[in-house]
C-alpha positions as CSV (number, residue, x, y, z in Angstrom):
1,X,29.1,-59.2,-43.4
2,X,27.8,-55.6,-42.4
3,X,30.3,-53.0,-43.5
4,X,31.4,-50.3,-40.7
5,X,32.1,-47.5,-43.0
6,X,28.4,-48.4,-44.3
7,X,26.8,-48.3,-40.8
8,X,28.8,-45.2,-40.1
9,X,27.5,-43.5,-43.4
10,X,23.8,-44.9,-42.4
11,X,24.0,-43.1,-38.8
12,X,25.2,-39.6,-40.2
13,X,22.5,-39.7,-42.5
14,X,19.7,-40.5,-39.7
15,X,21.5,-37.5,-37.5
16,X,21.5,-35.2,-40.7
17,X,17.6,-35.7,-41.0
18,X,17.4,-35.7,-37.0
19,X,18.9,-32.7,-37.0
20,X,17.3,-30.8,-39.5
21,X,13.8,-31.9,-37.8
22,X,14.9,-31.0,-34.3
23,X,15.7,-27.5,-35.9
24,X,12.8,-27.1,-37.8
25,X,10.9,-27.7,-34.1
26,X,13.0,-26.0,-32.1
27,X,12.3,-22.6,-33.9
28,X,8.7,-22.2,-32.5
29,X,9.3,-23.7,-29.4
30,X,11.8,-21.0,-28.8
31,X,9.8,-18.3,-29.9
32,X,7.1,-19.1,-27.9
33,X,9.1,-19.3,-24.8
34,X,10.7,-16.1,-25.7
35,X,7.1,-14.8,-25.5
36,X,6.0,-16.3,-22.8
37,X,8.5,-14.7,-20.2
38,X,7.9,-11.2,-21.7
39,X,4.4,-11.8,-21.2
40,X,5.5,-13.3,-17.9
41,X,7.8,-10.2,-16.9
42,X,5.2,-7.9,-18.0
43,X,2.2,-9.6,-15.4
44,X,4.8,-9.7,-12.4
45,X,5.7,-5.8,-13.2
46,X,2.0,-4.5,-13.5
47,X,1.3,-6.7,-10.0
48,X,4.3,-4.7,-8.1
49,X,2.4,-1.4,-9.8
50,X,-0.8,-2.2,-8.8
51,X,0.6,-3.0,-5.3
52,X,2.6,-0.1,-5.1
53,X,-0.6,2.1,-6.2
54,X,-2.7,0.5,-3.5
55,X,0.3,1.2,-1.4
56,X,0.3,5.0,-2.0
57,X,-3.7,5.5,-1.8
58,X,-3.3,4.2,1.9
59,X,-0.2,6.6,2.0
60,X,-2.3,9.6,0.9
61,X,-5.3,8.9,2.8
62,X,-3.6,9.0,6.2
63,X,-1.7,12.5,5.3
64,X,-5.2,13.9,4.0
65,X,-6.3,12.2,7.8
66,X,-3.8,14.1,9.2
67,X,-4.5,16.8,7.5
68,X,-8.0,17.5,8.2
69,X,-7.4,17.0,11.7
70,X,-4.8,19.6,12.2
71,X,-7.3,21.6,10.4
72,X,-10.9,20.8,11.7
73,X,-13.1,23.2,13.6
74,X,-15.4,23.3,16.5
75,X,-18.0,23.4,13.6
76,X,-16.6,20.7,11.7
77,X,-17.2,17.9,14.4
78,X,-20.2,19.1,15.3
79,X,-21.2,18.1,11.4
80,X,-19.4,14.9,12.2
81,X,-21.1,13.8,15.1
82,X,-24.6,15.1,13.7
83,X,-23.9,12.6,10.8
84,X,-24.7,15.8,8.5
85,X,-22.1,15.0,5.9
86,X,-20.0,17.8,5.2
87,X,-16.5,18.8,6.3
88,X,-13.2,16.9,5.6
89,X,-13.0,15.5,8.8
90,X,-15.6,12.8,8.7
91,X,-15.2,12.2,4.6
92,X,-11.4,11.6,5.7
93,X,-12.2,9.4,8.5
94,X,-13.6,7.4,6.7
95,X,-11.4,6.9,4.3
96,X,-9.2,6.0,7.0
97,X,-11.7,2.9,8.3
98,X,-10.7,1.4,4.5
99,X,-7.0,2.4,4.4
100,X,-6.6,0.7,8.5
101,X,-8.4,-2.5,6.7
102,X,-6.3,-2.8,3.7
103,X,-3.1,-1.6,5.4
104,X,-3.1,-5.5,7.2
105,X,-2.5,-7.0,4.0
106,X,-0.8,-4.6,2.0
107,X,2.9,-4.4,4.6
108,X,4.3,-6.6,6.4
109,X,2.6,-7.1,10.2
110,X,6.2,-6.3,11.7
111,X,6.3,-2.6,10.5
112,X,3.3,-1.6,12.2
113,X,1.4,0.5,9.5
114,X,-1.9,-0.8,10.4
115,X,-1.5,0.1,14.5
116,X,0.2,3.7,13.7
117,X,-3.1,3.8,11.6
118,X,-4.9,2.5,14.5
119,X,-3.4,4.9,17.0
120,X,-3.7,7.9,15.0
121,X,-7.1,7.4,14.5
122,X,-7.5,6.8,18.2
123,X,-5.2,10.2,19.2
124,X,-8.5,11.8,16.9
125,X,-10.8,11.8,19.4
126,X,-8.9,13.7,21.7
127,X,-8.9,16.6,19.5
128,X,-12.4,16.1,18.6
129,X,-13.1,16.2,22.4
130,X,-11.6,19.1,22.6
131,X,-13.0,20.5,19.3
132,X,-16.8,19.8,21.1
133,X,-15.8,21.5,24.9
134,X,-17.6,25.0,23.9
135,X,-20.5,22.5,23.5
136,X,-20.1,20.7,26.8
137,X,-21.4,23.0,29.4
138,X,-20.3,23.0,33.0
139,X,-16.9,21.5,32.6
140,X,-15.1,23.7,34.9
141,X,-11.9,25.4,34.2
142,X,-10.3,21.8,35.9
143,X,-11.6,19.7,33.3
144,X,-11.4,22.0,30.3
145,X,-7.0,22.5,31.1
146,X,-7.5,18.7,31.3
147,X,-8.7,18.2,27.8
148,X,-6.6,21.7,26.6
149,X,-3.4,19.2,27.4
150,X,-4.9,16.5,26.0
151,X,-5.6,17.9,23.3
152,X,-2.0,19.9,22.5
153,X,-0.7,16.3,23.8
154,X,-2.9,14.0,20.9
155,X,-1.6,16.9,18.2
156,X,2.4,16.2,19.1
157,X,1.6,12.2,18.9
158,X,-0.5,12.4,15.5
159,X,2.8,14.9,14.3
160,X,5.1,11.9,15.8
161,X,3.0,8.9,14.0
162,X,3.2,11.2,10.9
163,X,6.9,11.0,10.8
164,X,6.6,7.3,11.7
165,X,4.7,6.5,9.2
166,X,6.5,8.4,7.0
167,X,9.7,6.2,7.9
168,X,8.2,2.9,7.7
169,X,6.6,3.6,4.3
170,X,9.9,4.0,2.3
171,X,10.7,0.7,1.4
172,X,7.2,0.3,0.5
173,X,7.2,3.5,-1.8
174,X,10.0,3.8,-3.2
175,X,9.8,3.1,-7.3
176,X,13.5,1.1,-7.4
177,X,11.5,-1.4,-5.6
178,X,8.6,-1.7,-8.2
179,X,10.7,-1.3,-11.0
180,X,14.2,-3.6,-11.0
């Protein structure tokens, strides 16, 4: 007849070794998995920063848009439209061809980046138009307080898209975001 204090001596051993061989594996295991999420916390944060950098080069290619605008000259669109290189206005044009294109993926469709982008760009020509008048001759003083108003007109929406742009962008560019 089998003795139960036997068996019961017999099963405590079997854990004993069990036990020490589940520790003896459980070690690495552990350590690696412990690795394994750094490694997988470090990827996720340097995808928010590399999103959050392409994120701020759209940024700062629409203010140096903006910019150049408010800035250009008569002289400076006439470079433009000779394709002569030179002057801030067409190098920041475009740069604002690439930051309307990567602006669709880079926010969310609902905020409207990409069309305030889109507009601006389009409110532009206006001043260019009005940049080029000297050039046009035989307006008329009818047609040249036509484009004058367009032009003051495109110069308070471009200020207005600034600011929404400005807006919109903060969740996007704020660092709490990129780093929890």
């Amino acid at each position: 007849m089998i003795d139960p204090s036997q068996v019961t001596i017999e099963i405590v051993k079997s854990y004993g070794v069990l036990a020490g061989k589940l520790d003896v594996t459980l070690i690495p295991a552990s350590v690696i998995a412990f690795f394994a999420f750094q490694q997988y916390r470090v990827n996720r944060l340097n995808l928010r920063l590399g999103l959050y950098n392409k994120r701020f080069a759209v940024f700062e290619s629409f203010l140096a848009f903006v910019k150049a605008i408010s800035e250009s000259s008569a002289q400076e669109w006439a470079q433009h439209d000779n394709g002569q290189g030179g002057g801030e206005v067409r190098k920041a044009y475009g740069r604002m061809i690439t930051a309307r294109e990567e602006a669709a993926y880079l926010y969310d469709p609902n905020d409207g980046i990409s069309d305030i982008i889109e507009k601006t760009m389009e409110e532009s020509l206006h001043i260019g138009i009005w940049a080029r008048s000297p050039n046009l001759t035989g307006l008329g003083p009818e047609k040249e307080n036509e484009l004058l108003e367009r032009n003051i007109q495109a110069h308070a929406n471009i200020h207005a898209m600034e600011k929404l742009f400005k807006k919109r962008l903060v969740r996007y560019l704020s660092f709490r975001y990129v780093m929890p």
